[in-house]
Each structure stands twice: as structure tokens, then as C-alpha cells.
PAPA-574407 format. One record per residue (C-alpha): z, x, y. Coordinates in Angstrom, 1 decimal. Layout:
BEGIN
+--------+--------+--------+
:     zz :     xx :     yy :
+--------+--------+--------+
:      Z :      X :      Y :
...
+--------+--------+--------+
END
This chain:
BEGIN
+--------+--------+--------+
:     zz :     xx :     yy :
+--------+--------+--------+
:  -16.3 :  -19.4 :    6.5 :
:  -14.9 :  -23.0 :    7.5 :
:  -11.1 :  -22.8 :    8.6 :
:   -9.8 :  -25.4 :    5.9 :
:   -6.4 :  -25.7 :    8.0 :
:   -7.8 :  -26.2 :   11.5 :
:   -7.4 :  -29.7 :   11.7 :
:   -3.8 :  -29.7 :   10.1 :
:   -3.0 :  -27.1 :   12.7 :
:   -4.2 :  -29.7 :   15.2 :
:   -2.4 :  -32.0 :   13.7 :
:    0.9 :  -30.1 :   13.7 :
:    0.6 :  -30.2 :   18.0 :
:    0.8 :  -33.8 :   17.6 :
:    3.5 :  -33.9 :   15.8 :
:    5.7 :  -31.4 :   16.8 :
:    8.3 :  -32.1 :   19.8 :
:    9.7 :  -29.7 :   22.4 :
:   12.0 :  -26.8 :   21.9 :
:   15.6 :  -28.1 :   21.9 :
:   17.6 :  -25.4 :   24.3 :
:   20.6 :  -25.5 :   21.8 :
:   18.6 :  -24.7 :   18.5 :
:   15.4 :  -23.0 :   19.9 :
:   13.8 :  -25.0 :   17.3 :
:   11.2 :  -27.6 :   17.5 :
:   11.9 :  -31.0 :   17.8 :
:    9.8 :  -33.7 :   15.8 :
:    7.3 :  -35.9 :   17.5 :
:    6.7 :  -37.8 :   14.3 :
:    8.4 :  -37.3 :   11.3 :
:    5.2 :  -39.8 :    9.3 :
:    2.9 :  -37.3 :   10.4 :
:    4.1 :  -34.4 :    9.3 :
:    5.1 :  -35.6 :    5.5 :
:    1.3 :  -36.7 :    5.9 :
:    0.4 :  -33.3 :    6.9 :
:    2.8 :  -31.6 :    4.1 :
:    1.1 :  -33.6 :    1.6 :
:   -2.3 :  -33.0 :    2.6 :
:   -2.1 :  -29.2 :    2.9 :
:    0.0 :  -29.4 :   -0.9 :
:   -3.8 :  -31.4 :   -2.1 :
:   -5.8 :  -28.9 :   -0.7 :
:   -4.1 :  -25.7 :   -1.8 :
:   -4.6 :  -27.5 :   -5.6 :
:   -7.7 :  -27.1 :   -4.5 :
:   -8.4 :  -24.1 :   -2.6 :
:   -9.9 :  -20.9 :   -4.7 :
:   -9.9 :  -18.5 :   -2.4 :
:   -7.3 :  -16.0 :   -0.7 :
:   -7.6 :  -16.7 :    2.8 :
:   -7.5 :  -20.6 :    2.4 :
:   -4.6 :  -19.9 :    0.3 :
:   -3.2 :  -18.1 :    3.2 :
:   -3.9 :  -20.7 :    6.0 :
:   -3.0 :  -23.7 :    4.1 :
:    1.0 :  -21.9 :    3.2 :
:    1.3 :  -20.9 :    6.6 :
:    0.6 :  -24.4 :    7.1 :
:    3.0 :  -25.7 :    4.9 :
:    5.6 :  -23.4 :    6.0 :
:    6.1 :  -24.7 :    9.6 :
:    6.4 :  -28.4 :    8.1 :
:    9.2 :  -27.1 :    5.9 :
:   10.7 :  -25.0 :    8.4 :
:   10.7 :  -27.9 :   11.4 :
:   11.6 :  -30.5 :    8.6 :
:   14.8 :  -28.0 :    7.6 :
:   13.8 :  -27.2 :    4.6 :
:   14.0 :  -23.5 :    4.7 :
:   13.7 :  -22.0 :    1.7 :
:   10.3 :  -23.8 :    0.8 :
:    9.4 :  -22.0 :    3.9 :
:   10.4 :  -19.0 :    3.5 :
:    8.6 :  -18.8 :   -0.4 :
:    5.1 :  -20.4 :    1.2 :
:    5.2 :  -18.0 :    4.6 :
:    6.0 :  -14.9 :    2.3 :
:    2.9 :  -16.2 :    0.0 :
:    1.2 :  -16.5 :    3.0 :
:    1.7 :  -13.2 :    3.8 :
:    1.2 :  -11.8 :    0.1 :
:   -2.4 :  -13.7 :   -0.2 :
:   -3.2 :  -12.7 :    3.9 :
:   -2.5 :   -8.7 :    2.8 :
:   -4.9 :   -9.1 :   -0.2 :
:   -7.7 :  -10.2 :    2.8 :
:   -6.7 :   -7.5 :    4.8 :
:   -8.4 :   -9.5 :    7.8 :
:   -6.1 :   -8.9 :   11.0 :
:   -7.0 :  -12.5 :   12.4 :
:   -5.2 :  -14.0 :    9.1 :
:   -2.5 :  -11.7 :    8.7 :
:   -0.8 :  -11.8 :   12.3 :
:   -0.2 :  -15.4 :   11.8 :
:    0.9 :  -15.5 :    8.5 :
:    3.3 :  -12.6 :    9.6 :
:    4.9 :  -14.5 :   12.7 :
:    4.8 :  -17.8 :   10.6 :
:    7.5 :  -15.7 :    8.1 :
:    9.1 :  -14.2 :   11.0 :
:    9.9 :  -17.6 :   12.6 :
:   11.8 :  -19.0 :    9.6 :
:   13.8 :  -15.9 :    9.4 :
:   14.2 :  -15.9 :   13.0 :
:   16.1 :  -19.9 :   12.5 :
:   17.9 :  -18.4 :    9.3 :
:   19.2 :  -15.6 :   11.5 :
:   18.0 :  -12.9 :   10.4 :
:   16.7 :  -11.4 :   13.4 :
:   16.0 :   -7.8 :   12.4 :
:   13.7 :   -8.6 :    9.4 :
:   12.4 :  -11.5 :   12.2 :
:   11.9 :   -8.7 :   14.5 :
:   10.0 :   -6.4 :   12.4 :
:    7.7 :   -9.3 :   11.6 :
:    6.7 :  -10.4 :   15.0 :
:    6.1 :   -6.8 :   16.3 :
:    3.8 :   -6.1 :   13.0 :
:    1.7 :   -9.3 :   14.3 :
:    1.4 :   -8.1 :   17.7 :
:   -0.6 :   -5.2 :   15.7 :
:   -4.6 :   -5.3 :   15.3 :
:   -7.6 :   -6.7 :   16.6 :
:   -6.5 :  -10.2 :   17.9 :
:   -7.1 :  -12.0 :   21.1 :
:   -4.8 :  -12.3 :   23.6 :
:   -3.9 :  -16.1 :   22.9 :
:   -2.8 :  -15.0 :   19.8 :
:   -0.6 :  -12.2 :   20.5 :
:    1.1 :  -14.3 :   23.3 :
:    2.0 :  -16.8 :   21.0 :
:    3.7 :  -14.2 :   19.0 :
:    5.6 :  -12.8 :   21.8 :
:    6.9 :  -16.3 :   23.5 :
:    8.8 :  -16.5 :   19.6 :
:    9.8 :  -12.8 :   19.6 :
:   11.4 :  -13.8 :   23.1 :
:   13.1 :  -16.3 :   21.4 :
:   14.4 :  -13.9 :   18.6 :
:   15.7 :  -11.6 :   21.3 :
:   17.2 :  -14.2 :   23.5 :
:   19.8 :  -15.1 :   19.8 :
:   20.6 :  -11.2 :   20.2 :
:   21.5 :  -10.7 :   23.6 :
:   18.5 :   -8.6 :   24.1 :
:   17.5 :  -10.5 :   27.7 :
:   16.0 :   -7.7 :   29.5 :
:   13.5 :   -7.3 :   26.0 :
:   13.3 :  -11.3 :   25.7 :
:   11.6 :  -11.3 :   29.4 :
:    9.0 :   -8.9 :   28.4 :
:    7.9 :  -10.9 :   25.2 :
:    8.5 :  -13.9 :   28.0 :
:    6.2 :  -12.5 :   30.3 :
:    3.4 :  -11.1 :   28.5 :
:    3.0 :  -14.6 :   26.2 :
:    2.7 :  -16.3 :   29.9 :
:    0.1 :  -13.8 :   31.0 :
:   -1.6 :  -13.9 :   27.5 :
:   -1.5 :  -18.0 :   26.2 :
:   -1.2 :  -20.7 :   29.1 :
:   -1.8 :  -23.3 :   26.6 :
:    0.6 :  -26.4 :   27.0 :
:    2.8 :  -25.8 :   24.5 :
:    3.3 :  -22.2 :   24.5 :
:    4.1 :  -22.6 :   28.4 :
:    6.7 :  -25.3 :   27.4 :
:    8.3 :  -22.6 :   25.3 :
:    8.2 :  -19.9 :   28.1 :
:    9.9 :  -22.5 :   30.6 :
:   12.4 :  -22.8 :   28.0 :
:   13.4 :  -19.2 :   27.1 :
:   13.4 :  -18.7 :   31.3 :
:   15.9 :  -21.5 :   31.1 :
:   17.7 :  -19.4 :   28.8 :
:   17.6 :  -16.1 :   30.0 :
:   18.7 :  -17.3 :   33.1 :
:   22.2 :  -18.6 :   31.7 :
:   22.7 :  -15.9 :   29.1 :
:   22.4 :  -13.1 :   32.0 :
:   24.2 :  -14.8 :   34.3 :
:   27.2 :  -15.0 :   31.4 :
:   26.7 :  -11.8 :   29.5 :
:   24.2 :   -9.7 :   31.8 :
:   20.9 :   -8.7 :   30.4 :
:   21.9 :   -6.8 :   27.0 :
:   20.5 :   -3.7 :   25.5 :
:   17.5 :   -1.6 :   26.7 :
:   14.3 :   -2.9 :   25.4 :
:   12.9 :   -1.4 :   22.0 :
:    9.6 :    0.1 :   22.4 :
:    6.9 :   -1.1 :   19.7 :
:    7.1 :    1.3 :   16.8 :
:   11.1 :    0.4 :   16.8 :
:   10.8 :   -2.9 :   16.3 :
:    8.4 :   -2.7 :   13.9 :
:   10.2 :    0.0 :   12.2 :
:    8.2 :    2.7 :   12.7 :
:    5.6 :    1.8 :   10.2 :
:    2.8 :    4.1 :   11.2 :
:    3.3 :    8.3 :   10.5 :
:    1.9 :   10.0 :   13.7 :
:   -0.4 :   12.7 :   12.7 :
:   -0.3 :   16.6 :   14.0 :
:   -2.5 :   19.2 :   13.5 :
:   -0.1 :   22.7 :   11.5 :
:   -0.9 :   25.4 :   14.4 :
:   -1.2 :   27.9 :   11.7 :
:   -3.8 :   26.5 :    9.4 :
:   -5.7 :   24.1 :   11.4 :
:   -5.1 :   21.3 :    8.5 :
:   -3.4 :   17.7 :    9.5 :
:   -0.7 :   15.9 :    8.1 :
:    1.8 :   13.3 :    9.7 :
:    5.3 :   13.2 :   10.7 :
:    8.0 :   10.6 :   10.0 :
:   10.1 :    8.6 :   12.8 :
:   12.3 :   11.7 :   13.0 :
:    9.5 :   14.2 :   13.7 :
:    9.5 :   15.7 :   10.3 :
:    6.1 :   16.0 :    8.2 :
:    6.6 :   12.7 :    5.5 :
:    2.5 :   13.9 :    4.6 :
:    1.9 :   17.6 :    4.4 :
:   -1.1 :   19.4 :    6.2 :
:   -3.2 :   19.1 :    3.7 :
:   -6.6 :   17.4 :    5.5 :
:   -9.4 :   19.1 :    7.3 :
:   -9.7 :   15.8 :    9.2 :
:   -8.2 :   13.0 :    9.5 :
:   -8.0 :    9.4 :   11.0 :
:   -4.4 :    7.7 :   12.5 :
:   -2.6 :    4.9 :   10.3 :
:   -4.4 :    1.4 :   10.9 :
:   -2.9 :   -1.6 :    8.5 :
:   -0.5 :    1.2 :    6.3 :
:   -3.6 :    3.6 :    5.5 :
:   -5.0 :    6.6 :    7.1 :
:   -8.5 :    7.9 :    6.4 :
:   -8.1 :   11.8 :    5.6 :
:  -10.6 :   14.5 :    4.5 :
:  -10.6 :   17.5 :    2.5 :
:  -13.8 :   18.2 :    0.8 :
:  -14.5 :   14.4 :    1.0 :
:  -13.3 :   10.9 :    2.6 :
:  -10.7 :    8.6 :    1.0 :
:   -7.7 :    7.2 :    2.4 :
:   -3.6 :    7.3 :    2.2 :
:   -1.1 :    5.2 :    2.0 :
:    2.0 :    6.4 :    4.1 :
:    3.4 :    7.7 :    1.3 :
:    0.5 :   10.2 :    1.1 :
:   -0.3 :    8.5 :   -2.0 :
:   -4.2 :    8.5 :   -2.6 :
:   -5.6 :    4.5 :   -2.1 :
:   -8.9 :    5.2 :   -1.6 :
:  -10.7 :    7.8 :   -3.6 :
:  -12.1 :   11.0 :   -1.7 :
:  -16.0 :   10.3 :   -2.7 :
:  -17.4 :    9.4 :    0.9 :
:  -18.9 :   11.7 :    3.3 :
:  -18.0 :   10.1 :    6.2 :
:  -15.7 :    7.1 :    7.3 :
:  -16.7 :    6.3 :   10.5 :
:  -16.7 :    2.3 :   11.3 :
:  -18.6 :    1.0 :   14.0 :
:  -17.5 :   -2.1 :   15.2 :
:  -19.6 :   -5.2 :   16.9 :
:  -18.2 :   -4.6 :   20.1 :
:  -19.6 :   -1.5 :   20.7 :
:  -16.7 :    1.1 :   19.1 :
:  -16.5 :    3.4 :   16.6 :
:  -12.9 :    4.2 :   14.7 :
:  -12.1 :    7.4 :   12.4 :
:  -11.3 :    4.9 :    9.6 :
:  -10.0 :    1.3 :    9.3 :
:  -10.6 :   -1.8 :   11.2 :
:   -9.6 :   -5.0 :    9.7 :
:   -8.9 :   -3.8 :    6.7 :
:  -11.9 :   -2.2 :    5.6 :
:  -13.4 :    0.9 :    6.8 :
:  -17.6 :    1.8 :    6.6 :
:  -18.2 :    4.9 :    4.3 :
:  -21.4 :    6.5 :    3.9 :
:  -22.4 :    7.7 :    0.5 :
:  -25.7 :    9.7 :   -0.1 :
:  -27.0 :    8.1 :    2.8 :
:  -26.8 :    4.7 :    2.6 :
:  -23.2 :    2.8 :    4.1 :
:  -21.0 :    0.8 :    2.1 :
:  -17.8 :   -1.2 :    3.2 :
:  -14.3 :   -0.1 :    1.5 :
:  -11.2 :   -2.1 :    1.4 :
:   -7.8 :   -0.3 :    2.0 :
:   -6.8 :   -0.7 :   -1.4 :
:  -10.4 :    1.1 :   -2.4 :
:  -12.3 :   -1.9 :   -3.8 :
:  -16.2 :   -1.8 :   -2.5 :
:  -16.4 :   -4.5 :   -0.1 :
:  -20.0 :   -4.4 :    0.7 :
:  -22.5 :   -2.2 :   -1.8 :
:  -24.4 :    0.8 :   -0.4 :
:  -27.3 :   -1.2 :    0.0 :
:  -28.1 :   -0.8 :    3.8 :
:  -28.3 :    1.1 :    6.7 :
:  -25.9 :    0.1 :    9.1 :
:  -23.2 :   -2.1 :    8.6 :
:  -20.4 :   -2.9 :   11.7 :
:  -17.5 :   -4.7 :   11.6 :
:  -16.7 :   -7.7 :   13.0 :
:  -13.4 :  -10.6 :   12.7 :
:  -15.5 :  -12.8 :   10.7 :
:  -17.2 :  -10.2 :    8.7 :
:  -19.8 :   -7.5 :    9.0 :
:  -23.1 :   -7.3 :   10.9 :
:  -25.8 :   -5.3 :    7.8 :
:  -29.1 :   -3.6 :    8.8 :
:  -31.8 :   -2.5 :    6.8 :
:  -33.4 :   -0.2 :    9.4 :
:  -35.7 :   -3.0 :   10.8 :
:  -33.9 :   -6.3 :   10.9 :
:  -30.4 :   -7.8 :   11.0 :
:  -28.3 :   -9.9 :    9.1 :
:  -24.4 :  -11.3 :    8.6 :
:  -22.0 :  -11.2 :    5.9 :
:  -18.8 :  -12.7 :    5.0 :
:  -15.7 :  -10.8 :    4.8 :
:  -16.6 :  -11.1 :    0.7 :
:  -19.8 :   -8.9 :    1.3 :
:  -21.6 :  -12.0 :    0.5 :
:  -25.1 :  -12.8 :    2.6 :
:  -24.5 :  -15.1 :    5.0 :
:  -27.5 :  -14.9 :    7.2 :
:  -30.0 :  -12.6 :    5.3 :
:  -31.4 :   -9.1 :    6.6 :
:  -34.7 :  -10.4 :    8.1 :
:  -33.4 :  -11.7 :   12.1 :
:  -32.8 :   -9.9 :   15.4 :
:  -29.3 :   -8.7 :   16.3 :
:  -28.1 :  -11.2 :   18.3 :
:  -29.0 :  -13.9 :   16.3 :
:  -27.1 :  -12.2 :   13.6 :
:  -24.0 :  -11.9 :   15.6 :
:  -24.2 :  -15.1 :   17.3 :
:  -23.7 :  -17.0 :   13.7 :
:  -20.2 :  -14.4 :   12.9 :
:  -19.2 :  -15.4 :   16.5 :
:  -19.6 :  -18.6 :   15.7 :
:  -17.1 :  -17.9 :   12.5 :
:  -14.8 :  -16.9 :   14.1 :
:  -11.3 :  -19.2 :   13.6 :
:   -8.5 :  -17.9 :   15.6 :
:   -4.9 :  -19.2 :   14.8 :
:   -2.6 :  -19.1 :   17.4 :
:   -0.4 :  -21.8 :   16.8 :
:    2.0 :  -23.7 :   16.2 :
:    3.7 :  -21.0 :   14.7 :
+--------+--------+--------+
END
């Protein structure tokens, strides 16, 4: 549960410089501390066993080798990032990891694939500091297109969303920009709405008016999933529960990830919702009355050993009926089922390591 990359994340503040206008890179507060940083996150990723460490200590990695100029060692360690982040499924490691890739293709110029990246980890259940750290890049991304009008929106909504320091100086810096590029070249293209710039990576589903069944439709409004489902959830992290005599779960292919052996897949979260489906990855299933946790690629997350199970960022809140307890995003015990509720939730708040930065 501990963050292994916090403090090199820390560290990164410290030694990073302002954005330089010209470049809309970072400049380099101390070049010591960051081959000091490189080296210690290479030590510990020796080290580090499991996935999301894996993840945070890359992403890590990757802005040292991106700021330093080496870009291809960050592109391969933000793409691993993202590879080991996807295997987690956890939408608190994978935005990051997303926008950390994003960012070096943004400075390599590839701005579509950039694009696609930072609107993908706008997506899931993130806190707002997060998500305007993402934006105040994507602004950036924009501003090397022309796009002005859609680089004040990102512009705006990061300064609403993240007042920290060093997201602010970025803000002030793209306002700098914007301001010259429009006054030279007016403000661009109409802004892209969401599913556009991430590509349109979720099918919308509809309901056939002659069969009742549901299927989904493709960015051009044609069916890319027949009706085929009695019920059925909308896309969350590129899988859709769906129903026809029982619960599993498609890809967007329509490709079956998760079996169809649960009787329900309704996942009720910590704060009080309840989504048809997916949340972080993982959706609650019941099975012959007792709840398990599935992972989107179908692997049992948490047995179906309890009563209740909700989901939270840092893992899962498990009941037996009686008393409370808290796992780990492994399933693992973390607290064991024999406290109140709100001690149980108070230790996955606690747990809880959000990483908004530096990007």
C-alpha cells in the first residue's frame, strides 16, 4: 500500500525548472538531482515485485529521461508504465502513467497519439488535482497545433481544478501563449469534444426497438456489438458488463473477457454509488449468494467469501454481515473483517496516494 515513488516525485518538484516559452518543456533546477533521482528509481525497480510499483517507479523514470532529452528511454519506460498500470487496472495509476506517455510524445511531436493519451487520463475516478494537471499539458499539446480556442479550455479547467504552484506556473505560461498565437494566427479550429480526442474509445449502447435486446454502436452510429444482451452496462476502462442468461463482460470488440457465470454485476462503491458494471477496473459479481470481485480481464480479484464488498481507490471495503474490514487492490486482508465501518474505511482513505505530478 506504500507509494514507493512518492518521495522521488517530490523530489522531481525540486528539481525541475520553469516551462521555457520557446520549447514548452521544462527547464532543469538541478541537473545532480535528477541523475540522483534516475539512479535511485533504476535501484528500486531492481527491486520492486509488484505491478503498480513497477508502474510508478517507470513513470518516474520517464520524466527524468524526457526533461534530460533522452527521449526514447522515455518513451520505452512511460509505455511500460502504461503496459504494467493496464495489468492493475486501478484508475488512480493508470491516468498518470497515461499523460506521463502522452507528454513525451507531445515534445516528440506527435500530437495526435499525445492527444488521445491525455483525453484517456482525464477518464475515471480521479480527483480533480489530478485531472487538472492533465489538462494544463493537453493545453500545451493544443497550443503546438493551433488549436487556441481548445488550449483555453484544458487552460481553464487545470486552473479551476490544480492551484498548486507549479501547475499555475504552467497555466500563466500557456496564457502567455495563447495570447501571441491568437493575436498572430486567431484562435484555430473548433474544440474537439471528449470522445474525439480520445478517439472514440467507448461504443454507446442502444436498445433494437424490435427485440428489446442491447448492443452498441460505433463512432459512426452503426451497431460494432449486435443486440444480443437482455441487459447491459455502458463501456468503463474498454469493457462493458452485458447479460443474456448470465453476467460477464465484453471487450469492444464484443469479444467475451469475462465469462457469463454471475448473476448480477452490480458494484457498489464507498461513496455511496452503485454502477451496472466496472469501477476501477474490477466490477462486484454475485455468485450463489455470496459477492466476489472480478477484474476486466476475468481474473477473481476477491473470492466469494463475503457479503458485501464496495469498491474503493485503494481497494475494497469486505463485510461478513456483522462487521467490517479492508483489502488491498490484491484481495489481500488488510484490516480483517471484525471492525466498524468507518474504521474500515478510514485505513483505505488513508491509502490512498494520488499522483498528480510532475508529469
Amino acid at each position: 500500500m506504500v507509494d514507493v515513488a512518492a518521495d522521488l516525485r517530490a523530489g522531481l518538484f525540486r528539481a525541475l525548472g520553469p516551462l521555457d516559452r520557446a520549447t514548452m518543456r521544462h527547464a532543469i533546477a538541478d541537473t545532480v538531482a535528477l541523475q540522483h533521482l534516475r539512479e535511485e528509481a533504476s535501484m528500486r525497480l531492481a527491486r520492486a515485485a509488484a505491478e503498480a510499483d513497477q508502474s510508478r517507479l517507470l513513470g518516474v523514470r520517464a520524466v527524468i529521461l524526457r526533461v534530460l532529452g533522452d527521449f526514447d528511454g522515455a518513451e520505452v519506460d512511460a509505455a511500460a508504465a502504461v503496459k504494467y498500470a493496464e495489468a492493475v487496472g486501478a484508475d488512480l495509476l493508470l491516468a498518470p502513467a497515461r499523460a506521463r506517455l502522452a507528454q513525451v510524445l507531445r515534445v516528440r511531436g506527435r500530437y495526435e497519439e499525445a492527444d488521445q493519451l491525455f483525453a484517456l487520463a482525464e477518464a475515471g475516478e480521479l480527483p480533480r488535482t489530478l485531472t487538472g494537471a492533465v489538462r494544463a499539458y493537453a493545453g500545451l499539446s493544443c497550443i503546438a497545433q493551433g488549436r487556441i480556442t481548445e488550449s483555453l479550455i484544458h487552460v481553464q479547467r487545470a486552473s479551476e481544478q490544480n492551484p498548486h504552484g507549479f501547475v499555475m506556473q504552467i497555466v500563466e505560461t500557456a496564457l502567455s501563449l495563447i495570447e501571441e498565437h491568437a493575436a498572430k494566427a486567431g484562435f484555430g479550429p473548433s474544440p474537439r469534444g471528449w470522445p474525439e480526442r480520445a478517439g472514440h474509445p467507448a461504443p454507446e449502447r442502444f436498445q433494437d426497438p424490435q427485440t428489446g435486446r442491447f448492443g452498441y454502436l460505433g463512432a459512426d452510429g452503426r451497431p460494432v456489438v449486435q443486440a444480443a444482451f437482455s441487459q447491459a452496462g455502458d463501456f468503463r476502462g474498454g469493457v462493458a458488463a452485458v447479460c443474456q442468461a448470465d453476467w460477464g463482460a465484453i471487450d469492444r470488440t464484443g469479444t467475451v473477457v469475462v465469462p457469463m457465470l454471475y448473476s448480477s454485476m452490480e458494484s457498489p462503491t464507498t461513496d455511496g454509488r452503485t454502477v451496472t458494471g466496472f469501477v476501477n477496473g474490477v466490477a462486484v459479481a454475485s455468485q450463489r449468494g455470496r459477492v466476489l470481485v472480478v477484474h476486466k480481464t476475468g481474473r477473481v480479484v476477491v473470492p466469494p467469501r463475503y457479503q458485501r464488498v464496495e469498491v474503493h481507490p485503494s481497494g475494497f471495503l469486505a463485510s461478513d454481515g456483522y462487521s467490517w474490514g479492508a483489502l488491498g487492490l490484491d484481495g489481500n486482508e488488510i484490516v480483517p473483517v471484525r471492525v466498524d465501518r468507518a474504521e474500515a474505511l478510514r485505513t483505505l482513505d488513508a491509502a490512498v496516494s494520488i499522483d498528480d505530478g510532475p508529469l
